[in-house]
FIKOLDREN-483261 format. One record per residue (C-alpha): residue number from 0; chain; residue in three letters; y, z, x. Coordinates in Angstrom, 3 decimals, padded with zeros to 6 digits. Layout:
residues N
[NUM "A" "ALA" [Y Z X]]
...
end
This chain:
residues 323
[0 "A" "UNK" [075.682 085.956 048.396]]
[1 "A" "UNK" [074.372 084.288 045.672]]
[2 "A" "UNK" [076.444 084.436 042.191]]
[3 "A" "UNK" [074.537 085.840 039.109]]
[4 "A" "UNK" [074.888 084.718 036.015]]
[5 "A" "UNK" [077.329 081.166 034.523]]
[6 "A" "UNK" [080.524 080.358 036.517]]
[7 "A" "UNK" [082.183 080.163 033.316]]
[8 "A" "UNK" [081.717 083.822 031.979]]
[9 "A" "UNK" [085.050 084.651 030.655]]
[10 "A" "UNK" [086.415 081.720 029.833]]
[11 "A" "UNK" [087.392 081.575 026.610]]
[12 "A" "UNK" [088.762 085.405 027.558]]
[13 "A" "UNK" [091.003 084.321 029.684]]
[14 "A" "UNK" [091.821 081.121 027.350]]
[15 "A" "UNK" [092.787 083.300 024.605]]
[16 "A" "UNK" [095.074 085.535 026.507]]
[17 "A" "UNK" [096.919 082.503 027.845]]
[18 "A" "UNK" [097.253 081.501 024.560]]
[19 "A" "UNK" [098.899 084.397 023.410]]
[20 "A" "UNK" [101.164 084.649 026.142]]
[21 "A" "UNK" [102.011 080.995 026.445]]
[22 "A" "UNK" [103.120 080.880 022.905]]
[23 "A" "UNK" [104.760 085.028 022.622]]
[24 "A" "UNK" [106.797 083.892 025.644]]
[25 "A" "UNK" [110.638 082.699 024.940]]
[26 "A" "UNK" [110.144 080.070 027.871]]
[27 "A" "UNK" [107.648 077.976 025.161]]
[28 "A" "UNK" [109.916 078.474 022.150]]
[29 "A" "UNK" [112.797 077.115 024.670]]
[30 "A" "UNK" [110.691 074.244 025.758]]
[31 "A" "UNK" [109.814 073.303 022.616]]
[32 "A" "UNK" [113.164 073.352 021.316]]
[33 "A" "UNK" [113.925 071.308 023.856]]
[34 "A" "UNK" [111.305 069.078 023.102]]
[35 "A" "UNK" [112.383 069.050 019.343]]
[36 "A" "UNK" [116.558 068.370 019.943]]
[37 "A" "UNK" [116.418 065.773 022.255]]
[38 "A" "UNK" [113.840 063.918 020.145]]
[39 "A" "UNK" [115.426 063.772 017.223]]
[40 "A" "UNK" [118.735 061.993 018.612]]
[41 "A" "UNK" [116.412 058.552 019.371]]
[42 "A" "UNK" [114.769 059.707 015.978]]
[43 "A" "UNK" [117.671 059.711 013.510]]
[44 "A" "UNK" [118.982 056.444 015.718]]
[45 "A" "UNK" [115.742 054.631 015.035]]
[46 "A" "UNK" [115.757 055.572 011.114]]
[47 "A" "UNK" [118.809 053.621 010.773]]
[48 "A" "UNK" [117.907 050.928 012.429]]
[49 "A" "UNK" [114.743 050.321 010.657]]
[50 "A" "UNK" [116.151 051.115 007.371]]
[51 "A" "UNK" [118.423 047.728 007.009]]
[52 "A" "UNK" [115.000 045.830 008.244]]
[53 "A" "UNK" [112.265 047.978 006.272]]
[54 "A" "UNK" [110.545 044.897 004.034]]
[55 "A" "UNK" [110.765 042.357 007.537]]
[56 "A" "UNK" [109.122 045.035 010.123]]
[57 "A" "UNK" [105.552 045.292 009.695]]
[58 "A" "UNK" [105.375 048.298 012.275]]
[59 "A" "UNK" [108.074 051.293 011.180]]
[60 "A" "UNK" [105.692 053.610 012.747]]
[61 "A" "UNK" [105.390 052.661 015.946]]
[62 "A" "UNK" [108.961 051.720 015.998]]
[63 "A" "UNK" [110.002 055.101 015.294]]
[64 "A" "UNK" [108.727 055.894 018.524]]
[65 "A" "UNK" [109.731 052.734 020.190]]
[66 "A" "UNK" [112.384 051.102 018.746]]
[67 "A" "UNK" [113.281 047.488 020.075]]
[68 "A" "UNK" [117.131 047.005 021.206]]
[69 "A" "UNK" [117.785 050.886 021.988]]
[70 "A" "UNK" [117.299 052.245 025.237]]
[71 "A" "UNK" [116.907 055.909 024.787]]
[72 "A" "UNK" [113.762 056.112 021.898]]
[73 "A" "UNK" [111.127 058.740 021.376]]
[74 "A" "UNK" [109.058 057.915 024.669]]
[75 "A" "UNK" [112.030 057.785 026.529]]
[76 "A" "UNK" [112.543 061.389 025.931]]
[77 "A" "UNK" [109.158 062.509 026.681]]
[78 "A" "UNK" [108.576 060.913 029.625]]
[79 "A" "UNK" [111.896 063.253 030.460]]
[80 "A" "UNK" [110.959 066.234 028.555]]
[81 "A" "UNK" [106.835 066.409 029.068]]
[82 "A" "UNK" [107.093 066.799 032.956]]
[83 "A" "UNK" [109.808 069.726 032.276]]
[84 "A" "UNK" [107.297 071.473 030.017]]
[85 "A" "UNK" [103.995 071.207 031.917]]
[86 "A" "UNK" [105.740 072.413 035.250]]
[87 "A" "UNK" [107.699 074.880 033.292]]
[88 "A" "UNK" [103.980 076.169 032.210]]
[89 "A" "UNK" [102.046 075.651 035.058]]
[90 "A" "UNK" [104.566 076.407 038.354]]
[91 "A" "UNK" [103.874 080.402 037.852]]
[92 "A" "UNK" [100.490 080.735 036.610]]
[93 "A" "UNK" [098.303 081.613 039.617]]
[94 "A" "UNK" [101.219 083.016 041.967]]
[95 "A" "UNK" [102.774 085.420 039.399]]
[96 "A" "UNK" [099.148 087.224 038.856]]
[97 "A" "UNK" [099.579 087.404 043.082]]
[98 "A" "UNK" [103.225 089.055 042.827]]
[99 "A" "UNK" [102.440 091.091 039.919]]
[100 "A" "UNK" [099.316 092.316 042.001]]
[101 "A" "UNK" [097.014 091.747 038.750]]
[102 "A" "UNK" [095.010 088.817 040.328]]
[103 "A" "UNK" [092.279 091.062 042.162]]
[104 "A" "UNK" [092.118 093.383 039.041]]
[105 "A" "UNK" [091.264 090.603 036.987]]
[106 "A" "UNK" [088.358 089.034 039.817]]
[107 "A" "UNK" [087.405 092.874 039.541]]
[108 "A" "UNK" [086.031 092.367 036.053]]
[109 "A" "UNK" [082.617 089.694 035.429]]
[110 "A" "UNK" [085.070 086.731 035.490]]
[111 "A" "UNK" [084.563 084.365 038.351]]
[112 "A" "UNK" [087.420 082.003 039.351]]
[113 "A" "UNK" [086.088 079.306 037.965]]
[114 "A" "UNK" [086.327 080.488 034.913]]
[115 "A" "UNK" [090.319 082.104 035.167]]
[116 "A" "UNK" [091.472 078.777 037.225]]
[117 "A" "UNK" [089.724 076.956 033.960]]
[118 "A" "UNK" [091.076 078.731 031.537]]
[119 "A" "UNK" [094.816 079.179 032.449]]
[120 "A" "UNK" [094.477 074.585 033.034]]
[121 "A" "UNK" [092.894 074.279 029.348]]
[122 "A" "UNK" [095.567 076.762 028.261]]
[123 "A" "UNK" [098.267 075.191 029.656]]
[124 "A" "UNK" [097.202 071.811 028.390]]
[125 "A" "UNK" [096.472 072.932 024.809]]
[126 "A" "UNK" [099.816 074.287 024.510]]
[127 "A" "UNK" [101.197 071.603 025.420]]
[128 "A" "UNK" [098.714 069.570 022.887]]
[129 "A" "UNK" [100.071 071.551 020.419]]
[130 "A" "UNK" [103.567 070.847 020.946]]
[131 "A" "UNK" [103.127 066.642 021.531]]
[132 "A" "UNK" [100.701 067.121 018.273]]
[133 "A" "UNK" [103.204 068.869 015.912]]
[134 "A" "UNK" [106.372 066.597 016.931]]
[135 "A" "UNK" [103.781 063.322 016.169]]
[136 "A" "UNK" [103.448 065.140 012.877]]
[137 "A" "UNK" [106.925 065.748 012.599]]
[138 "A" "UNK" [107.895 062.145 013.586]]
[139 "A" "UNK" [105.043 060.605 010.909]]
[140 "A" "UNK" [105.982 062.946 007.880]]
[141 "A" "UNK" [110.051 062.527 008.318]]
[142 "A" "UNK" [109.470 058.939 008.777]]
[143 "A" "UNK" [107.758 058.277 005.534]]
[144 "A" "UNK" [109.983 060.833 004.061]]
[145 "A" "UNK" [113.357 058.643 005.247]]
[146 "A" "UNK" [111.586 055.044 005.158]]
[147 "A" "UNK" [109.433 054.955 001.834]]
[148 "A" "UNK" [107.062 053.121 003.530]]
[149 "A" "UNK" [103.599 054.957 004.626]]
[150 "A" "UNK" [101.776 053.385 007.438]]
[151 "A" "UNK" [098.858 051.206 007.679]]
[152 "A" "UNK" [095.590 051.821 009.240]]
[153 "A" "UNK" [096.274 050.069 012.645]]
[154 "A" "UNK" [099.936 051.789 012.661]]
[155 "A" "UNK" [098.317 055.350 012.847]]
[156 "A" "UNK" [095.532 054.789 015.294]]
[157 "A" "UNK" [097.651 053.325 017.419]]
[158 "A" "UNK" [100.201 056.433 016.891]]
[159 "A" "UNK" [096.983 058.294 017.613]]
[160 "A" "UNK" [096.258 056.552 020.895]]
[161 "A" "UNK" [099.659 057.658 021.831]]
[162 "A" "UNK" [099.562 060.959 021.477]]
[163 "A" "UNK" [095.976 061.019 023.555]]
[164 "A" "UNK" [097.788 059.243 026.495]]
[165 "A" "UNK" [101.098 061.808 026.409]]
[166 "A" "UNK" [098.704 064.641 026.403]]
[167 "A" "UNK" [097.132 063.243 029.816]]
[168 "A" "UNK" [100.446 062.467 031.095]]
[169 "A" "UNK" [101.508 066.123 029.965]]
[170 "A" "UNK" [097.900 067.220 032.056]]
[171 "A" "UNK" [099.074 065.347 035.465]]
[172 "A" "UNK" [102.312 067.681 035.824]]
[173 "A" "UNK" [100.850 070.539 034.561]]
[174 "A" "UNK" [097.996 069.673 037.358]]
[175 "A" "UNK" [100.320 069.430 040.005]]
[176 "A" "UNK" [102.321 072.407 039.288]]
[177 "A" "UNK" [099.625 074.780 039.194]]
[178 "A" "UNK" [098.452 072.957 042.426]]
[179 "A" "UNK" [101.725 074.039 043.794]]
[180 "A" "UNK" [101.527 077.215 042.031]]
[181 "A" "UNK" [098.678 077.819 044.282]]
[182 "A" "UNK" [099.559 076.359 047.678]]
[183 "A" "UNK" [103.022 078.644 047.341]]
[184 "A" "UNK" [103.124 082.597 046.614]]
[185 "A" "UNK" [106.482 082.125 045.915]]
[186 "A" "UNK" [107.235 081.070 042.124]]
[187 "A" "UNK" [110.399 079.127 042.939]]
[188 "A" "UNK" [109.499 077.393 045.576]]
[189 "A" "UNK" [106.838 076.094 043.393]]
[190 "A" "UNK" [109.035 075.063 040.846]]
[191 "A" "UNK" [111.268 073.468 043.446]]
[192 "A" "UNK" [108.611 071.143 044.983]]
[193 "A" "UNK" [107.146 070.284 041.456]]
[194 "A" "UNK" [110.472 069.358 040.084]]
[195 "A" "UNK" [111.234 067.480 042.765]]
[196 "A" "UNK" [108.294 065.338 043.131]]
[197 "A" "UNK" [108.846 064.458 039.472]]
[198 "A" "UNK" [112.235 063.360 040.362]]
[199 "A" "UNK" [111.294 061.559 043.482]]
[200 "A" "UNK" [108.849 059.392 041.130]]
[201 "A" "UNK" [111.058 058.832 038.387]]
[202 "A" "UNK" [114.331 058.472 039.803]]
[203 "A" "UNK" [113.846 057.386 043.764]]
[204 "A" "UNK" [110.614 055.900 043.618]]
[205 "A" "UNK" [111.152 053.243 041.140]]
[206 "A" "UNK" [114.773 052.083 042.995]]
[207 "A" "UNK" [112.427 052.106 046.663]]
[208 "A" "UNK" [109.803 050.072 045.669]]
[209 "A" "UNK" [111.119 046.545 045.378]]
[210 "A" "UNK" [112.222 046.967 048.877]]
[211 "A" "UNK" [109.255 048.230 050.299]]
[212 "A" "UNK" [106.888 045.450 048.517]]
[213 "A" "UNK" [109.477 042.923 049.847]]
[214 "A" "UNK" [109.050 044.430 053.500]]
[215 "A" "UNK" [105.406 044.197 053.214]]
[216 "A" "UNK" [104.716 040.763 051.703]]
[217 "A" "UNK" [108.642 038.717 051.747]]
[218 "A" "UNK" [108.485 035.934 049.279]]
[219 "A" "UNK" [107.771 032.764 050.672]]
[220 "A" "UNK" [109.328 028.810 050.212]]
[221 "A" "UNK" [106.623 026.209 049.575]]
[222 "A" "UNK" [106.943 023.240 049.043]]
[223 "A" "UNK" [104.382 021.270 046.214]]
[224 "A" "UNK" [104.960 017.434 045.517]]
[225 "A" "UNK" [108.424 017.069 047.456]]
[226 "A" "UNK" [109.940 020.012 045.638]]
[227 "A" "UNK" [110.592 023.928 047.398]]
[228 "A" "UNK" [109.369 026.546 045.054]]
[229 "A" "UNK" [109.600 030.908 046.001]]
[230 "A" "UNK" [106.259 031.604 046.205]]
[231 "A" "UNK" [106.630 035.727 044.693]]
[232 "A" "UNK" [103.371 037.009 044.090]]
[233 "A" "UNK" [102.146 038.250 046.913]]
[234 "A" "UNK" [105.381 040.505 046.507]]
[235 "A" "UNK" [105.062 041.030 042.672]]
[236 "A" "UNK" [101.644 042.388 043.300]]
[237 "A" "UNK" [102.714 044.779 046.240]]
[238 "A" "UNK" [105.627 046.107 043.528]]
[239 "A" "UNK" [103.219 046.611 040.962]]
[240 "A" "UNK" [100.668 048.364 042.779]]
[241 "A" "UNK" [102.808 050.541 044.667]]
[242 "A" "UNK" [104.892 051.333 041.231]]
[243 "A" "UNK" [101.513 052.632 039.418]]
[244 "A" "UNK" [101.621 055.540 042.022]]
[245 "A" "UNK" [103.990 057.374 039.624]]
[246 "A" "UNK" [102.528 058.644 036.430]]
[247 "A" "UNK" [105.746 057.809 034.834]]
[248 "A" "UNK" [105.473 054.334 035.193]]
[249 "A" "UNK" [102.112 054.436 034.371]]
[250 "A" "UNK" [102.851 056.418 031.218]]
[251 "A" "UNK" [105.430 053.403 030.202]]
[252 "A" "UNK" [102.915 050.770 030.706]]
[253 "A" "UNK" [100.177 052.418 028.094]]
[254 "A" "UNK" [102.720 053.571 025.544]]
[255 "A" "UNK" [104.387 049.959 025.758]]
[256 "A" "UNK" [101.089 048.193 025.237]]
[257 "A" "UNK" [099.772 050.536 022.361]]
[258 "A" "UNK" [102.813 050.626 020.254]]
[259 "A" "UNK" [104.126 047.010 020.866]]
[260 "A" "UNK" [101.770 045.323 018.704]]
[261 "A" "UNK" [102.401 041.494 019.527]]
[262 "A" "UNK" [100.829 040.191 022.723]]
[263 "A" "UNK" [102.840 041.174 025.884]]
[264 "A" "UNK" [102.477 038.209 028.449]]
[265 "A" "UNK" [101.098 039.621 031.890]]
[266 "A" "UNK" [100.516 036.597 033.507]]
[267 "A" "UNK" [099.732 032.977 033.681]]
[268 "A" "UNK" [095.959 033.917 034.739]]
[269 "A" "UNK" [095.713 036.283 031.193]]
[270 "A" "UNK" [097.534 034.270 029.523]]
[271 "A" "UNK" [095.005 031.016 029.996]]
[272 "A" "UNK" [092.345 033.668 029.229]]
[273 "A" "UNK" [093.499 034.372 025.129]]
[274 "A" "UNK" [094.648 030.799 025.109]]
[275 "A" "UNK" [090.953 029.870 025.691]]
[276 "A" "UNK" [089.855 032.316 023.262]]
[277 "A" "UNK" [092.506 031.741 020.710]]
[278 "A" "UNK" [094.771 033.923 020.971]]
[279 "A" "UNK" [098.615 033.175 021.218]]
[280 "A" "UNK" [100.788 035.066 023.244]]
[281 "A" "UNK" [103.315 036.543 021.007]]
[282 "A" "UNK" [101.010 037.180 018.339]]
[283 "A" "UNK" [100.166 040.178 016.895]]
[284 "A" "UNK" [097.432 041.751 019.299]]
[285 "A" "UNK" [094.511 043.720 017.662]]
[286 "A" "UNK" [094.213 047.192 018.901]]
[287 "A" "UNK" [090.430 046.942 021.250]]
[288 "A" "UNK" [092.962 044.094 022.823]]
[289 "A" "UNK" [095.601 046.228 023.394]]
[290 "A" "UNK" [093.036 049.221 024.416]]
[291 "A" "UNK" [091.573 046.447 026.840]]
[292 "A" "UNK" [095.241 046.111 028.032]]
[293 "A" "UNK" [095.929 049.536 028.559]]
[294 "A" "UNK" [093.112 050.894 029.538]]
[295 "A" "UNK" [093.501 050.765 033.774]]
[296 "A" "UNK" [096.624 053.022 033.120]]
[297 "A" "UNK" [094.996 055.266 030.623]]
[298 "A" "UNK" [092.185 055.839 033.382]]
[299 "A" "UNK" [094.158 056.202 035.933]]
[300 "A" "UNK" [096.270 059.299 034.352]]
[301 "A" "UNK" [092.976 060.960 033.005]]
[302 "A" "UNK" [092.028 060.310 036.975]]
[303 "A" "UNK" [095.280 061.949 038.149]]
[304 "A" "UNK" [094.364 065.036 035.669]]
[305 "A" "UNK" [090.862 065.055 037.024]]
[306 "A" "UNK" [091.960 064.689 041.070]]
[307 "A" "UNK" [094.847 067.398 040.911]]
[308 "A" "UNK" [092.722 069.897 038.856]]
[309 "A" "UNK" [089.773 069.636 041.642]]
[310 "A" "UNK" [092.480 070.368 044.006]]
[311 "A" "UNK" [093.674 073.139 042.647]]
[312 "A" "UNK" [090.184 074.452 042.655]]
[313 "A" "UNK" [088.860 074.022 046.138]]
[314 "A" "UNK" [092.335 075.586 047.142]]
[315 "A" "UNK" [092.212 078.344 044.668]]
[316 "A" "UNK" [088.189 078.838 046.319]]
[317 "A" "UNK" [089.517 078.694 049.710]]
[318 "A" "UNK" [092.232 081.695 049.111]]
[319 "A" "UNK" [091.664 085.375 050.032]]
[320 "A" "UNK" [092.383 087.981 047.243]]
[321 "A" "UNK" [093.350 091.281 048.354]]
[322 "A" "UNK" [094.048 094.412 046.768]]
end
């Protein structure tokens, strides 16, 4: 049978009464909270810091985000606290219309699943927008508040670049959980597997992939002119490929090269390439450079938002909805 009329008919229906939900709920005002208190430890650390070395550092901004010498910052918390809030939004959101028996009631009206899977992703991910927006806004305004200093045009685009990639790292787990939230009628067990896959690649991936890239490709000796050298980069390159499987790596890499200005050093091929055209690693990089350096891993977590959402949907097609 042939479906009349657009796929998307009720769209920004069901968008709006996620919405409402999302942000009547006390699970969002928790999650933000969350969100809030456990940024504003690296925050108020960061402030300090900065304040003794306010006329030398021409980057407060970023730096309140990403302070050098401190290893819990701003993006060290949301890399912890993002994944907690997209799965915390997204491991319920197709199963709990199943167990509240409200899914075929709603298929009942002229909304086609496209259009409900749709609109519970975009509001999912535009609450979460909302949140990673107002704590940039939050971090900006106290920071010229406690500084004195506002920031310069480069400073806030590249503040602005950040907040684009945490919202697509924010959309991967979101993805996946609602991916989950489909595969599983049971709620917890799709919070379960969510959660743990986020641990798995945060905590246990990172600590097995040295020795898996060494089991694959083992450094080798060489020997050039008389003298034995540890030829590594067959293994390096194994360890860095198989370490961009995990968003969260791939979420440090961006947010490292957008808010560390000066040019990082990623290799004696790259670095040959600015020395030919000038540019000294070190330096302070402009920002198309540093887009140019971060773009693979910005791509690749817009990709991850893209693959786990079309997942979701030809699983969500492939389900039977009963009364």
């Amino acid at each position: 049978m042939r479906r009349e009329g657009s796929p998307w008919q009720g769209l920004g229906t069901v968008l709006l009464k996620e919405l409402a939900d999302h942000f009547d709920s006390a699970r969002m005002m928790l999650l933000a909270l969350l969100m809030v208190l456990g940024a504003a430890v690296p925050f108020y650390g960061a402030v300090k810091q900065l304040q003794a070395t306010t006329s030398e550092d021409p980057f407060l901004l970023l730096k309140l985000f990403n302070p050098g010498g401190q290893t819990l910052s701003v993006v060290a918390i949301l890399s912890f606290v993002i994944p907690v809030m997209a799965i915390g939004l997204g491991f319920d959101s197709v199963n709990g219309e199943h167990n509240r028996r409200t899914l075929s009631r709603i298929l009942a009206q002229p909304i086609y699943r496209d259009a409900l899977l749709a609109g519970k992703f975009l509001a999912g991910l535009t609450v979460l927008a909302v949140n990673l927006v107002c704590l940039w806004l939050l971090v900006v305004g106290l920071g010229v508040l406690f500084l004195g200093v506002p920031p310069s045009g480069d400073e806030f685009n590249r503040s602005l670049v950040f907040l684009f990639i945490a919202i697509a790292y924010a959309g991967v787990w979101l993805g996946l959980a609602m991916l989950f939230s489909v595969l599983f009628r049971s709620p917890a067990s799709a919070a379960l597997l969510a959660l743990g896959v986020w641990l798995f690649m945060a905590l246990l991936w990172p600590l097995m992939t040295p020795n898996i890239a060494d089991t694959i490709a083992p450094a080798r000796i060489v020997t050039i002119n008389g003298l034995s050298m540890v030829d590594a980069e067959a293994t390096r390159s194994w360890f860095m490929a198989m370490s961009r499987i995990s968003p969260d790596f791939l979420f440090e890499e961006a947010t490292q090269s957008i808010l560390t200005p000066t040019t990082p050093s990623l290799g004696p091929v790259y670095d040959q390439i600015r020395e030919f055209r000038g540019i000294v690693v070190g330096a302070t990089l402009p920002l198309r450079e540093t887009l140019l350096t971060a773009w693979p891993q910005i791509v690749a977590l817009v990709s991850g938002v893209i693959v786990l959402f079309v997942a979701t949907y030809v699983s969500f097609q492939r389900q039977e909805v009963r009364a």
